[in-house]
PASELUM-760565 format. One line per 5 residues: number of its first residue (from 1); their letters; for each residue y, x, z of N, C-alpha, C. Coordinates in Angstrom, 1 decimal, padded with zeros to 4 digits. Atoms other than C-alpha are relative to their C-alpha. Layout:
NUM> a> Y,X,Z,Y,X,Z,Y,X,Z; ... $
This chain:
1> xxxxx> 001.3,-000.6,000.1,115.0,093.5,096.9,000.1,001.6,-000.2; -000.5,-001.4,000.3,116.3,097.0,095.8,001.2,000.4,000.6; -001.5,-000.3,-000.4,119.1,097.4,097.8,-000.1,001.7,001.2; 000.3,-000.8,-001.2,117.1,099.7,100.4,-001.2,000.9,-001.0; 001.8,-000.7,000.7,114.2,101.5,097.7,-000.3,000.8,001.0 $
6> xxxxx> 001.0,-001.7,-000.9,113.9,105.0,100.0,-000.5,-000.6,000.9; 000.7,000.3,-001.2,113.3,102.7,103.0,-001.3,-000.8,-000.6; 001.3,001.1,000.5,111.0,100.2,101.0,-001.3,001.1,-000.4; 001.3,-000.7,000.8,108.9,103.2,099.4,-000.6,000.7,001.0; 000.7,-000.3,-001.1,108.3,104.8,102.6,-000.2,-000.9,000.7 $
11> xxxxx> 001.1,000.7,-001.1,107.4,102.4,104.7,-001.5,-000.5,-000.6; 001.5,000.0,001.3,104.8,101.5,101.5,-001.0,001.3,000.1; 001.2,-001.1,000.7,103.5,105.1,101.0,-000.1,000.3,001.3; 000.5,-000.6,-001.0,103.1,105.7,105.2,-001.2,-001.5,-000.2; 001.3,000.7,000.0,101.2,102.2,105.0,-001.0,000.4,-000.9 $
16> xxxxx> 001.4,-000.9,000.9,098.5,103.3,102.2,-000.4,001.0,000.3; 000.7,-001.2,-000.5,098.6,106.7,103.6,-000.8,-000.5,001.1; 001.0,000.0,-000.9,096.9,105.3,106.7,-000.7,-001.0,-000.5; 000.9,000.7,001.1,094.6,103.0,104.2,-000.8,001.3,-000.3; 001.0,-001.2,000.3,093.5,106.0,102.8,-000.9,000.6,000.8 $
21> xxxxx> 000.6,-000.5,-001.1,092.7,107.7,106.3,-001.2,-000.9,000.3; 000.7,000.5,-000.6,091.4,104.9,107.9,-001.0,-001.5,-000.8; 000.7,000.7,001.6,090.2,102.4,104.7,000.4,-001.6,000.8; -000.7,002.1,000.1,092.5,099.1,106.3,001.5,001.0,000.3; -001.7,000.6,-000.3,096.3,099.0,107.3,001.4,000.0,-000.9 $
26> xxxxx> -001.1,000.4,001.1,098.2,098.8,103.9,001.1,-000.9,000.3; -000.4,001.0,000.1,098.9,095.6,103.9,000.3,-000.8,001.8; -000.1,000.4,-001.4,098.7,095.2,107.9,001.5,000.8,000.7; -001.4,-000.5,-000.6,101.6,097.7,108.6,001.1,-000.5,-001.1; -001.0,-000.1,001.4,103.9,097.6,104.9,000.5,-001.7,000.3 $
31> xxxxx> -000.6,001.2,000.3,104.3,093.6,105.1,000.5,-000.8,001.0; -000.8,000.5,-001.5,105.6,092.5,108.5,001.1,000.8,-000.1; -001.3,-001.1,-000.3,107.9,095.9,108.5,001.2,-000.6,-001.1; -000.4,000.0,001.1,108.9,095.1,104.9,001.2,-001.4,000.5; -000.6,001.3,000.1,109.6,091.2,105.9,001.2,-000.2,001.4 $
36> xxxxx> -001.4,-000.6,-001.2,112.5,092.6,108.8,001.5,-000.1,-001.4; -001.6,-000.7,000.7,115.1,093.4,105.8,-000.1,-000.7,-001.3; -000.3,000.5,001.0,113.7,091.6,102.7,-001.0,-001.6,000.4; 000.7,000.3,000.0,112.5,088.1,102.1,-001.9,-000.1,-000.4; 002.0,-000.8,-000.4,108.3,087.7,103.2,-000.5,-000.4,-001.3 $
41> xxxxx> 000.4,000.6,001.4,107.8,086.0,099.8,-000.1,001.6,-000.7; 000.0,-001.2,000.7,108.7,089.4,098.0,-000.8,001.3,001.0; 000.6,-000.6,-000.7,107.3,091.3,100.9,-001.7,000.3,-000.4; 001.4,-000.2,000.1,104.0,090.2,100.5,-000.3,000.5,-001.6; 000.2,000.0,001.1,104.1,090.0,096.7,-000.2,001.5,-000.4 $
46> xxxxx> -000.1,-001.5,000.4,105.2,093.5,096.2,-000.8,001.0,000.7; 001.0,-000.8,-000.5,102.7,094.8,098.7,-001.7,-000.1,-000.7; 001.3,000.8,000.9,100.0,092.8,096.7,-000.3,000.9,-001.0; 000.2,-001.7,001.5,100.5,095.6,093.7,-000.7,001.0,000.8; 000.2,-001.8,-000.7,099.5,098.6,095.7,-001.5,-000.6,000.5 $
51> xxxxx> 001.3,000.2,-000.6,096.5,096.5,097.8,-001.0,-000.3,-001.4; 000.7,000.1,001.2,095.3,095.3,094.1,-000.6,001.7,-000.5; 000.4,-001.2,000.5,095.3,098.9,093.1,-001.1,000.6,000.9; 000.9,-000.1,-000.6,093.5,099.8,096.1,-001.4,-000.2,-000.4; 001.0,000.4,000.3,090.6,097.7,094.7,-000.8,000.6,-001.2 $
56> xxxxx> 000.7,-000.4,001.4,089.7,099.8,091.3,-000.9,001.2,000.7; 000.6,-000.9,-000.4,088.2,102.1,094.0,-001.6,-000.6,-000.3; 001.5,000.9,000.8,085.0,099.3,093.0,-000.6,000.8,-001.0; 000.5,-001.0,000.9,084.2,102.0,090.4,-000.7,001.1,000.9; 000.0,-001.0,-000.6,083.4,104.3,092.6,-001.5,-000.2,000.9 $
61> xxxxx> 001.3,000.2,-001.0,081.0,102.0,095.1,-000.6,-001.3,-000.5; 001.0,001.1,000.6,079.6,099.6,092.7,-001.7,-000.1,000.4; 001.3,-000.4,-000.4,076.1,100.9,093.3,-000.8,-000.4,001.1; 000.2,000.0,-001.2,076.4,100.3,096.8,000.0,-001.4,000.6; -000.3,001.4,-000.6,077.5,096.5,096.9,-001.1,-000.6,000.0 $
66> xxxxx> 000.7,001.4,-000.1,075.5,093.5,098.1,000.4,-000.9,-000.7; -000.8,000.7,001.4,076.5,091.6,095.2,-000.6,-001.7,000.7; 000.7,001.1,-000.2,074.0,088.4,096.9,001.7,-000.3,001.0; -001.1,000.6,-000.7,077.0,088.4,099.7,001.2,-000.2,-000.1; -001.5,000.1,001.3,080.2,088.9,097.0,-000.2,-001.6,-000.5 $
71> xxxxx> -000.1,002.1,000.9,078.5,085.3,095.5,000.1,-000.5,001.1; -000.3,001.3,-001.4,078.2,083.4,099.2,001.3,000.1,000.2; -001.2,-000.1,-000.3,081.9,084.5,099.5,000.6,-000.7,-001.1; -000.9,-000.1,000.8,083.2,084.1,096.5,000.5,-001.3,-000.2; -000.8,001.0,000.5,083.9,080.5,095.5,000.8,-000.6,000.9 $
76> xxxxx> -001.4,000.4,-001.1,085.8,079.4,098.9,000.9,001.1,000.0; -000.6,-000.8,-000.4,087.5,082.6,098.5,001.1,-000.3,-000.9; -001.2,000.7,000.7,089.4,081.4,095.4,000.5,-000.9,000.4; -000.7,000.6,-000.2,089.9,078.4,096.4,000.9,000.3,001.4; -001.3,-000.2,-000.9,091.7,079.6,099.6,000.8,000.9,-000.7 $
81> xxxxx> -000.9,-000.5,000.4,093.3,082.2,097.5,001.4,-001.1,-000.7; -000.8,000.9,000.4,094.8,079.5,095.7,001.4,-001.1,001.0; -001.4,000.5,-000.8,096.1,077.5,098.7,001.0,000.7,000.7; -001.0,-001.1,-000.6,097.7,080.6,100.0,000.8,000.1,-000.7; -001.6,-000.1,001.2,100.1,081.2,097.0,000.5,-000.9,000.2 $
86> xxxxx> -001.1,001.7,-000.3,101.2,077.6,097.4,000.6,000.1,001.1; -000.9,000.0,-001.5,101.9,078.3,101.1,001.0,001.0,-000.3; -001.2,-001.3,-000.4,103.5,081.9,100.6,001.5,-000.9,-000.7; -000.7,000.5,000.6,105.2,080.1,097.6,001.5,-001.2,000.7; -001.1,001.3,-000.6,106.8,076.7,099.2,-000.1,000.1,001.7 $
91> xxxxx> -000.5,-000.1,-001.5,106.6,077.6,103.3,001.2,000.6,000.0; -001.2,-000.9,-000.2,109.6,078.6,104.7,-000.4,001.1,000.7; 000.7,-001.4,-000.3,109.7,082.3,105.1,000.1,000.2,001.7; -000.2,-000.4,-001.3,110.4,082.2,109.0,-001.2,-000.6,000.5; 001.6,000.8,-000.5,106.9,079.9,109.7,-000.8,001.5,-000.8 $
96> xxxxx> 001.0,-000.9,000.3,105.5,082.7,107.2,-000.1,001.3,000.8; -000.4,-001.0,-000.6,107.4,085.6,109.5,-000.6,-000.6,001.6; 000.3,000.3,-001.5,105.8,083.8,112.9,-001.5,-000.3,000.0; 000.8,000.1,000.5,102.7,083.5,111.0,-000.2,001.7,000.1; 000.4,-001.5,-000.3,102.5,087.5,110.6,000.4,000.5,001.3 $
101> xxxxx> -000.5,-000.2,-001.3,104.1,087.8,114.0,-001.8,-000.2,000.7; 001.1,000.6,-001.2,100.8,085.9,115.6,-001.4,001.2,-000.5; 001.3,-000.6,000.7,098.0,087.6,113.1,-000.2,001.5,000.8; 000.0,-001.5,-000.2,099.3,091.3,114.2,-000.4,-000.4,001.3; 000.6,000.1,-000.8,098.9,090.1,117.8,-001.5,-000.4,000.4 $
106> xxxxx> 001.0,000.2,000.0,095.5,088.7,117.2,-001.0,001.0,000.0; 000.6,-001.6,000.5,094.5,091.8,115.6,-000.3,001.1,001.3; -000.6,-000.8,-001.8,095.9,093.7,118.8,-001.4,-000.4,001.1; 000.5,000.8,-000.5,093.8,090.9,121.0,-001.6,000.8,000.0; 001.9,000.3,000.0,090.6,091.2,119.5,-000.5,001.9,-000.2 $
111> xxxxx> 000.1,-002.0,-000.7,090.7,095.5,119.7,000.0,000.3,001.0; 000.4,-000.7,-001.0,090.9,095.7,122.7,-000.6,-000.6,001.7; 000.5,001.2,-000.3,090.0,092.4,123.9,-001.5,-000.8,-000.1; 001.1,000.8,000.3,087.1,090.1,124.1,000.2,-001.0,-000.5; -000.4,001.3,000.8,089.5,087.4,122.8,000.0,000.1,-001.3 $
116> xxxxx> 000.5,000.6,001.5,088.3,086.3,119.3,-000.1,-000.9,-000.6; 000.4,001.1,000.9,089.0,083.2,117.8,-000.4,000.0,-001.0; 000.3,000.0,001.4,088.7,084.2,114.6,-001.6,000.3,-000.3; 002.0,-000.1,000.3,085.0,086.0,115.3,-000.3,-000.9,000.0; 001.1,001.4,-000.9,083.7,082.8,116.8,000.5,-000.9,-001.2 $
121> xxxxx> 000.2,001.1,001.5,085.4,080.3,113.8,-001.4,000.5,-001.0; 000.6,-000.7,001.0,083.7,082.8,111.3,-002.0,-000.3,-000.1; 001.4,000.1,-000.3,080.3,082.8,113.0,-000.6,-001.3,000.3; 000.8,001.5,000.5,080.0,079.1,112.9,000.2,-000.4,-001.1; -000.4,000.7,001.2,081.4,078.5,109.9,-000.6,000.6,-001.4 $
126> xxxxx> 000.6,-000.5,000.7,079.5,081.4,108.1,000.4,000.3,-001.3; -000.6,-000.9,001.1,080.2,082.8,104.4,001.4,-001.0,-000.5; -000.7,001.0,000.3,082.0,079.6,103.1,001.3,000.1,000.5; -001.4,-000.3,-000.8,084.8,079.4,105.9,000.6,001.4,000.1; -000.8,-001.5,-000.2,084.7,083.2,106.2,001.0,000.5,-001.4 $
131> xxxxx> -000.8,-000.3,001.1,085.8,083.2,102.2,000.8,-000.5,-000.3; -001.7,000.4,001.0,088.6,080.4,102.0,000.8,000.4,001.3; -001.4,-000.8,-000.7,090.3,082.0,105.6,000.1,001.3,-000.5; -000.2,-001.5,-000.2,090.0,085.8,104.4,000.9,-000.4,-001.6; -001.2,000.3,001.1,091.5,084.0,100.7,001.0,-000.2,000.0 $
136> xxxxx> -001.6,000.8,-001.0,094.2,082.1,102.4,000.7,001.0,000.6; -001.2,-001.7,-000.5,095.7,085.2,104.3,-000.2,000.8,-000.6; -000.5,-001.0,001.2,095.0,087.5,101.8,001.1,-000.4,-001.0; -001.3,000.6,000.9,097.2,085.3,099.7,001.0,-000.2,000.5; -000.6,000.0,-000.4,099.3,084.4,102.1,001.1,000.9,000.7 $
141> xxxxx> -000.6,-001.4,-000.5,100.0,087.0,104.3,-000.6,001.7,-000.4; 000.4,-001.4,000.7,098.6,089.9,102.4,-001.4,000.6,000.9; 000.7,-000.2,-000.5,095.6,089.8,105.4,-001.0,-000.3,000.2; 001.5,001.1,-000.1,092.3,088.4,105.0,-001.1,000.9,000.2; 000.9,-001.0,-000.6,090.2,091.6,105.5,-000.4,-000.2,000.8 $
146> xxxxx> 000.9,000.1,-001.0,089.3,091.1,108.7,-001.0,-001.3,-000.3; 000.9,000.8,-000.2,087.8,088.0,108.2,-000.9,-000.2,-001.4; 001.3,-000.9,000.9,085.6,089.5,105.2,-000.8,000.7,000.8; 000.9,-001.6,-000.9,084.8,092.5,107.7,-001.0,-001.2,000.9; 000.7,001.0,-000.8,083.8,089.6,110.3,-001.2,-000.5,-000.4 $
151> xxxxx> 001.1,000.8,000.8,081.4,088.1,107.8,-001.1,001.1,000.0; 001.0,-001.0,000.8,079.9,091.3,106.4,-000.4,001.1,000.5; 000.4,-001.5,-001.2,079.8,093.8,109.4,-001.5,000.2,000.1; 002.0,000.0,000.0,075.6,092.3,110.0,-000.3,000.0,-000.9; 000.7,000.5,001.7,075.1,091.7,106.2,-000.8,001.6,-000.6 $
156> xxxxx> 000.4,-001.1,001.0,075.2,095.5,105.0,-001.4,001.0,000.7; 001.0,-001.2,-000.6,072.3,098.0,105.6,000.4,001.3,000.3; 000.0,-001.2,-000.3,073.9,101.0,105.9,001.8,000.2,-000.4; -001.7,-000.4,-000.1,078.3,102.3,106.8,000.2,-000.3,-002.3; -000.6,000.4,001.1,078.4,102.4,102.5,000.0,-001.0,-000.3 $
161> xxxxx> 000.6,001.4,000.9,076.9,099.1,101.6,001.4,-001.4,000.5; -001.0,000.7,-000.5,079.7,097.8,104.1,001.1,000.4,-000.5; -001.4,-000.5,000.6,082.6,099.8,102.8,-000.3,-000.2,-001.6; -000.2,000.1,001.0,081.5,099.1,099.5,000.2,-002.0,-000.3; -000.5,001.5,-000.1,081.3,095.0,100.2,001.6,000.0,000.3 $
166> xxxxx> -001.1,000.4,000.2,084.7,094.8,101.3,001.1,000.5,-001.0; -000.9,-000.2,001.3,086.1,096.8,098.4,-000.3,-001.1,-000.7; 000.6,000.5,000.9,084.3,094.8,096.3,000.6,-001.9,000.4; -000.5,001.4,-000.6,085.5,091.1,098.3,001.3,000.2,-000.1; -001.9,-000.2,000.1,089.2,092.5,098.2,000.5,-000.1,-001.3 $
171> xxxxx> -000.7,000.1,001.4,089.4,093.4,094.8,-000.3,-001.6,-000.7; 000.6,001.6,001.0,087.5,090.1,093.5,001.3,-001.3,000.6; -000.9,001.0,-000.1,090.0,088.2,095.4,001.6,000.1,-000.4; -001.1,-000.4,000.2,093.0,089.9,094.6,000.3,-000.2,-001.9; -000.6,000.2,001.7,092.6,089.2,090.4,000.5,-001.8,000.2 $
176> xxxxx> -000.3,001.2,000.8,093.2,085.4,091.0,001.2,-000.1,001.0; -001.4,-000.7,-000.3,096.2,086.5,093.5,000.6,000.2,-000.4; -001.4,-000.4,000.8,098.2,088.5,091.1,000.0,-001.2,-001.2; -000.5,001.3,001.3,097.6,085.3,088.5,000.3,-000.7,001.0; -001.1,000.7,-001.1,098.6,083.5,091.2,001.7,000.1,000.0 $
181> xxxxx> -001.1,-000.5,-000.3,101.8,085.3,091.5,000.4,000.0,-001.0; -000.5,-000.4,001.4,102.3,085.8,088.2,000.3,-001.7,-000.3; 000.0,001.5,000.6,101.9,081.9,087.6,000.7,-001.0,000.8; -000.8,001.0,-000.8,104.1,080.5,090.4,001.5,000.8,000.0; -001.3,-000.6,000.9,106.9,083.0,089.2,000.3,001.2,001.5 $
186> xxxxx> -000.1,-000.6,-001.0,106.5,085.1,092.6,000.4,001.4,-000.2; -000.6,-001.2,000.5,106.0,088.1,091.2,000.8,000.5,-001.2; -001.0,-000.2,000.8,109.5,089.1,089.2,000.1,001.6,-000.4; -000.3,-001.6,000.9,110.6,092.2,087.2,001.0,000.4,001.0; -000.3,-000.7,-001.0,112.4,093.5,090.0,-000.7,000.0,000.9 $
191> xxxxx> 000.9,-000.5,-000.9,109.6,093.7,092.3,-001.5,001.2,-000.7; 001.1,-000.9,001.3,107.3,095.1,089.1,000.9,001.1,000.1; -000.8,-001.0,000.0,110.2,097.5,088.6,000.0,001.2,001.8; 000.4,-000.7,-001.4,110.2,098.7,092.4,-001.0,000.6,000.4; 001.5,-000.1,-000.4,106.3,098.9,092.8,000.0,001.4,-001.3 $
196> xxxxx> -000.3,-001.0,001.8,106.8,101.5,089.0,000.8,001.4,001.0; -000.7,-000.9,-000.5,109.3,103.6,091.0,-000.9,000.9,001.2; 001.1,-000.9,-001.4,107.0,104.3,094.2,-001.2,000.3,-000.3; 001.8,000.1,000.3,103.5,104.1,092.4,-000.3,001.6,000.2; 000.5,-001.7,-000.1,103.9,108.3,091.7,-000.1,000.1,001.6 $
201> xxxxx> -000.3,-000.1,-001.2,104.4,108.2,095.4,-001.1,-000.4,000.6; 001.1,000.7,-001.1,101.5,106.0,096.8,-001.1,001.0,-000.8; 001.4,-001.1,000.5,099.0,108.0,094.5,000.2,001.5,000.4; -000.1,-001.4,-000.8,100.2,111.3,096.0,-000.8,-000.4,001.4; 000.6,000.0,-001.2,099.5,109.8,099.3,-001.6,-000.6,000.3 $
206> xxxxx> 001.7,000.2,-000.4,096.0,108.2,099.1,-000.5,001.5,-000.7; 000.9,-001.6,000.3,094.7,112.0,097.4,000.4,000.6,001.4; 000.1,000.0,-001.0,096.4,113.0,100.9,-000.3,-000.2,001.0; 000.6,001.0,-001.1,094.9,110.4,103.1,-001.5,001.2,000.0; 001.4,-000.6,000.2,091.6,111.7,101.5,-000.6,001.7,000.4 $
211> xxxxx> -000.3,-001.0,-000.5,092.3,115.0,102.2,000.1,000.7,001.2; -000.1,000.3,-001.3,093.4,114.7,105.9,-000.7,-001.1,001.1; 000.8,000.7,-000.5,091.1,112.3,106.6,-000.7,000.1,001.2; 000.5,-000.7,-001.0,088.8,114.7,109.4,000.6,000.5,000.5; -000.9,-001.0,-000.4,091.9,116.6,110.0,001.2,-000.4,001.3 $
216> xxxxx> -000.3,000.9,-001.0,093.5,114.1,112.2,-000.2,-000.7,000.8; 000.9,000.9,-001.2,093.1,112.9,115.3,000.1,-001.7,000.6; -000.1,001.8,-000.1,092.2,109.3,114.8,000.8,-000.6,001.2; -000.6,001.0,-001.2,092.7,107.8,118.4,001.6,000.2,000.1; -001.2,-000.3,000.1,096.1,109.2,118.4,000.5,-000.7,-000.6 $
221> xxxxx> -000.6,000.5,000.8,097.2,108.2,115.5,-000.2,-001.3,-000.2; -000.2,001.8,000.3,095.9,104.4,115.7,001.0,-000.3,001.3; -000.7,000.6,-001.0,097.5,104.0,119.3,001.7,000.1,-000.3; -001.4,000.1,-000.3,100.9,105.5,117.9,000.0,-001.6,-001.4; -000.2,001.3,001.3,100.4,102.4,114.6,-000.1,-001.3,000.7 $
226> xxxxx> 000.5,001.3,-001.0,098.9,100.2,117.5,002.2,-000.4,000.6; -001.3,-000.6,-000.6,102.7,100.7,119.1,000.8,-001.0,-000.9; -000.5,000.8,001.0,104.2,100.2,115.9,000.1,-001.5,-000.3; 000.2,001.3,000.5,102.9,097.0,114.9,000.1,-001.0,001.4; -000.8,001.3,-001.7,103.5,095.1,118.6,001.5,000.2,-000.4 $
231> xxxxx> -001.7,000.2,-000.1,107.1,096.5,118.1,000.2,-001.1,-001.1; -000.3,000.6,001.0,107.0,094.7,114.8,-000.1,-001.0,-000.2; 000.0,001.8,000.0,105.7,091.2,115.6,000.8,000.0,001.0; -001.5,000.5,-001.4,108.4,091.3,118.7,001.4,000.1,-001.0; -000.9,000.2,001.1,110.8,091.9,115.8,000.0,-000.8,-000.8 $
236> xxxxx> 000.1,001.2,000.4,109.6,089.6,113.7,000.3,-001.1,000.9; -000.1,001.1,-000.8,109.5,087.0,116.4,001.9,-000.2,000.3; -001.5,000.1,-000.7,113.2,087.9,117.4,001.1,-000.5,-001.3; -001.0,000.2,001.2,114.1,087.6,113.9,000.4,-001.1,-000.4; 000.1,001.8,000.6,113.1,084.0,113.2,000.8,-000.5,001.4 $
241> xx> -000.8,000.6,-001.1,114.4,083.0,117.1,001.6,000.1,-000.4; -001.2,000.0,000.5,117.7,084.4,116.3,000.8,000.6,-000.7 $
C-alpha cells in the first residue's frame, strides 16, 4: 500500500484537482489508475476518504437542496451502498478491475455517444433504482455519481439546486460507506495513515482547483483526462487478461 506514496498522492491530488475544476473526476480518474499498482479493494477504500471529504462542501449548499429528492433516493441508496461493500469486500479484485475497466468506457460512450444504457435503466426505473445503482458503485467502485446526476439533472430548478443535490446525495451515501468499510475491516491503519500524509496536499489542491477554475481551458483539458482514462481501462483490461 505504501510502497509507491509520491506516486499514490499524486495521482490523488491531480484527481481532486480536476474535482475541484470541474465538480466530478476524483474518484473517476484516482481509482482505476490507483488499481494498476495496488490492490482495487485498497484503491477504492483509500479514495473513499478524500471523496467523503468532498461531501462537507453540504455546508456550504444546504440552502439550495431539494431535500423532497435526497428522501426518494435515499433508502435504495443504502441499501445498495450496503451490497456494494460486500462486493468490493468478497469479489475478486480482477472482476472488480474489468468492472472499472467497462464503467470508464461507458462514461466515454455516453459523452460522446447516443449509447446510454444506464440513462434508459434510470428513466424507467426512476428514483428507487437510480438510488440502489448510484449506492452500489459508489460503494463498489467509488462511482455512482452519474447515476444520481441521471436522476436529478430534470428534478432541480436552477445549475445550484442541482449542484447542491448531488453534494448532498454523495455525502449522505458516503456516511454508511465509510461504516461500511470501517465494519468489514476494509478500511486499515495503513490506508488511514496514507490518506493523513496526502490530506495537506489535496486541501492545497481543491483551494487551487477553485482558483483556476475560469482560468483553464475546459475542452482541452477534459479531452487530454478523456485520453487518460481510455488509456486506463486498456490497462486495466490488459492487467486482468495477462
Amino acid at each position: 500500500m505504501t510502497e509507491l506514496p509520491l506516486l499514490t498522492g499524486a495521482i490523488l491530488t491531480f484527481a481532486f484537482f480536476c474535482q475541484s475544476l470541474f465538480g466530478f473526476g476524483g474518484g473517476l480518474i484516482s481509482i482505476p489508475i490507483l488499481s494498476l499498482f495496488m490492490p482495487v479493494q485498497d484503491a477504492v477504500t483509500l479514495a473513499s476518504i478524500f471523496q467523503i471529504s468532498m461531501g462537507f462542501l453540504i455546508t456550504r449548499t444546504y440552502k439550495d437542496t431539494g431535500w423532497k429528492h435526497i428522501r426518494a433516493l435515499l433508502p435504495t441508496t443504502v441499501i445498495g451502498v450496503l451490497i456494494g461493500i460486500l462486493l468490493l469486500k468478497y469479489l475478486n479484485g480482477d472482476l472488480i478491475r474489468l468492472a472499472l475497466a467497462g464503467y470508464i468506457l461507458l462514461h466515454l460512450a455516453r459523452t460522446h455517444t447516443k449509447f446510454d444504457p444506464l440513462g434508459k435503466i434510470i428513466k424507467a426505473g426512476g428514483a428507487h433504482l437510480a438510488g440502489f445503482l448510484g449506492g452500489t458503485l459508489n460503494a463498489m467502485i467509488g462511482g455512482g455519481g452519474p447515476a444520481f446526476i441521471l436522476y436529478l439533472k430534470d428534478k432541480a430548478k436552477n445549475s445550484s439546486e442541482f449542484r447542491a443535490n448531488i453534494t448532498a446525495i454523495l455525502f449522505l451515501s458516503n456516511i454508511p460507506r465509510l461504516a461500511g468499510t470501517l465494519g468489514t475491516g476494509l478500511m486499515t491503519w495503513d490506508i488511514v495513515t496514507t490518506a493523513v500524509m496526502i490530506y495537506p496536499f489535496y486541501l492545497c489542491v481543491l483551494a487551487l482547483g477553485q482558483k483556476l477554475h475560469k482560468k483553464i481551458p475546459q475542452k482541452k483539458f477534459f479531452v487530454a483526462i478523456e485520453i487518460l482514462l481510455a488509456f486506463t481501462a486498456l490497462s486495466l483490461t490488459l492487467k486482468v487478461l495477462y
